[in-house]
N, C-alpha and C positions, 0 to 999 in steps of 0.2 A: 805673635799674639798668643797668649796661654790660652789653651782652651776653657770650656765651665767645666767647673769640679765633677759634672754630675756626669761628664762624657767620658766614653772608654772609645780615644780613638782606634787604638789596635784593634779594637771588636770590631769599628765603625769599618775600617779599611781590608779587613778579613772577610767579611761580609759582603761589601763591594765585590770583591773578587771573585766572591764565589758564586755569587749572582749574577756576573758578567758573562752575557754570552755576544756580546761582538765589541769591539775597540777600537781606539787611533792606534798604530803603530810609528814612531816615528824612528825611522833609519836615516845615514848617512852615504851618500853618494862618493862612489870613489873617486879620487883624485881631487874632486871642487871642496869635496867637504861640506858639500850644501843638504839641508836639512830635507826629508823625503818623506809625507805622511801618508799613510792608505789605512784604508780600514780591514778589520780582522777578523774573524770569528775565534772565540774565545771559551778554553777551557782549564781546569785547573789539575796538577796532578794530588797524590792523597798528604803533600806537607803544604799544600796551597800554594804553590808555583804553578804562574801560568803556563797553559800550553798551547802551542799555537798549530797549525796544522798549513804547512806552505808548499809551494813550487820552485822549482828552480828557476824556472821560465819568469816569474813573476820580479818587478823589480826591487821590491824590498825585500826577496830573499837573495838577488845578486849582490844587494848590499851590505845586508847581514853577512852573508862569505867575505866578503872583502872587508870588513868591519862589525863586529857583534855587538859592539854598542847600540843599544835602543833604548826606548822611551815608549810605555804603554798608558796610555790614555782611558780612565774605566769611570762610567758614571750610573746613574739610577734607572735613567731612562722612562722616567714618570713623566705622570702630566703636570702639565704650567712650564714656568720659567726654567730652564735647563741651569741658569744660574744662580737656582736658588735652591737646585737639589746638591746633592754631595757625587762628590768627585773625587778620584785617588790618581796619581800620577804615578809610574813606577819606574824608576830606571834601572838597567842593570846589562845585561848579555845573553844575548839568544844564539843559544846552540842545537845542535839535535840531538834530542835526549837519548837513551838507551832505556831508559823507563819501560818496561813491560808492559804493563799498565795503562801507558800514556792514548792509547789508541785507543784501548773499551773505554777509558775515559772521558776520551773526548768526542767519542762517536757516541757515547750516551746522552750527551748533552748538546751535540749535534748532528743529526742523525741523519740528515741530506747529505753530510761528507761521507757516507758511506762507499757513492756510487764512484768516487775517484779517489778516496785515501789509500788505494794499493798501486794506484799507476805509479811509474818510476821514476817520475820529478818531484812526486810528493812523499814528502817528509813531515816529521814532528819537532817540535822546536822548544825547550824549555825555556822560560827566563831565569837567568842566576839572577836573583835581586839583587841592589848594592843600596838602595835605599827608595826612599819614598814620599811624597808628599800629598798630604788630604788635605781637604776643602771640603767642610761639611756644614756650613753655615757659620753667622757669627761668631764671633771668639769659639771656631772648633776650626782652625787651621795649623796642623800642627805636620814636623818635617817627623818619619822614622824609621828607625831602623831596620835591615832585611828582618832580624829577630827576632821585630814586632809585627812581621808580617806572613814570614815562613815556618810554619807547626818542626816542634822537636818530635819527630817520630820515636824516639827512643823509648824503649818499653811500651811502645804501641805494634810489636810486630802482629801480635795475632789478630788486634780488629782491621790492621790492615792487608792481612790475606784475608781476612772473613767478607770483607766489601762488595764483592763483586756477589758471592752469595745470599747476603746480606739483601743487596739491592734487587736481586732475581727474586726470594724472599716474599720480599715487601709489594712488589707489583703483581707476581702473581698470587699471594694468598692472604694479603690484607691490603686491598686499593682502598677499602673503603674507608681504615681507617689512614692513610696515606692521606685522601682528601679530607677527611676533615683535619689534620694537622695543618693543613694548608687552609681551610676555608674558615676553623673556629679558633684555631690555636696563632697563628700569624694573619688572621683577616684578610685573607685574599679573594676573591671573586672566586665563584664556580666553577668546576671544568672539570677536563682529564688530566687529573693531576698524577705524577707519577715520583718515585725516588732512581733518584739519578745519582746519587754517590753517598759515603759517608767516611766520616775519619773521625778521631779523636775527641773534637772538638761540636761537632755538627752533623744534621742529615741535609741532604740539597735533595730539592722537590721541583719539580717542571711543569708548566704545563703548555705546550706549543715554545714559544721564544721566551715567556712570563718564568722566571724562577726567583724562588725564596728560601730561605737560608733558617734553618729551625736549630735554635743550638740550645747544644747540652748545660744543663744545670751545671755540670762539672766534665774533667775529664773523662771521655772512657778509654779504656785499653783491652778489656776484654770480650768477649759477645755476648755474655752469660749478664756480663752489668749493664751491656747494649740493650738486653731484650728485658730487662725490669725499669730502666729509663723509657722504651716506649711502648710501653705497655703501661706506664702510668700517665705516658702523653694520650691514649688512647683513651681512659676512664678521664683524664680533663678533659677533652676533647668533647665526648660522649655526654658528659656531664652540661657541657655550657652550649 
């Protein structure tokens, strides 16, 4: 089904992802080959692969070792019909990343995994994507590519070591204007809202399980064009 002219699924489905904080996993049982679903908790690293945080003990990481083939299930998680909000499938292979990163990453945006992501069955788990398909309402059903899903960090090295500063930053010395990006600028509800990542392309903002996805006019790669991008989110913000 072609989608409407007027949608940009790559946004729609990068968005998704980044907004996901728990999923279906579906893995493959060894020897039957029989299909295996459980649910996730879900984070992304800074090219927007997801990351998953697992046990060994658990059975869908016994079957990921025995088979890396998976299937990531990620949706809106609004109110009304679940089948009429947008959905991203994602297939690909999950391994354990080496990702530096992967851990403040994922523990920023789930923060209960703190009290057992160092015991010694637990691991991090990248997905390599190999492709994708979204559901995002009528004629927006469209299959794509890892490349329209996974950020080219290239010539993005330095806002991607700036991140984690970045995000210290933002929570301790401007929350206030953090929550109104969330509450005037993407129309969210109230709260303690907080910035939980940034890359390239976006900033991600939390507040409890509730996250949203603020993205940039354009690329950034530097911190110097980072901080005149929200700093004019902040005078919109302020403004309306």
């Amino acid at each position: 089904m072609k989608p409407a002219p007027d949608f940009d699924p790559k946004l729609a489905a990068r968005t998704l992802l980044r907004e996901a904080r728990s999923g279906a996993l579906a893995s493959l049982m060894p020897g039957s080959g029989d299909p295996y679903c459980s649910l996730v908790n879900v984070a992304t690293l800074a090219d927007g692969a997801p990351v998953l945080l697992l046990s060994r003990l658990a059975v869908h990481t016994r079957n990921i070792l025995a088979d890396a083939r998976v299937s990531l299930m990620l949706d809106e998680r609004r109110a009304g019909d679940p089948l009429e909000g947008a959905r991203v499938m994602l297939q690909g292979r999950a391994k354990v990343t080496d990702d530096r990163e992967a851990r403040r990453r994922y523990l920023d945006r789930q923060p209960e995994a703190e009290m057992f992501a160092s015991f010694a069955d637990f691991s991090f788990y990248a997905i390599d994507i190999s492709g994708a398909h979204l559901v995002a309402g009528f004629g927006r059903i469209v299959d794509l590519a890892p490349s329209d899903i996974v950020l080219d960090l290239a010539g993005a090295d330095a806002i991607v070591a700036a991140e984690a500063g970045v995000v210290a930053h933002m929570n301790a010395d401007h929350a206030d204007a953090v929550r109104l990006y969330a509450t005037k600028l993407l129309g969210a509800p109230d709260g303690d809202w907080r910035c939980v990542g940034c890359d390239p392309e976006g900033l991600d903002l939390q507040n409890g399980r509730i996250a949203r996805r603020l993205q940039f006019p354009q690329r950034i790669e530097t911190p110097g064009r980072l901080r005149e991008v929200l700093r004019q989110f902040a005078e919109r913000a302020r403004a309306a």
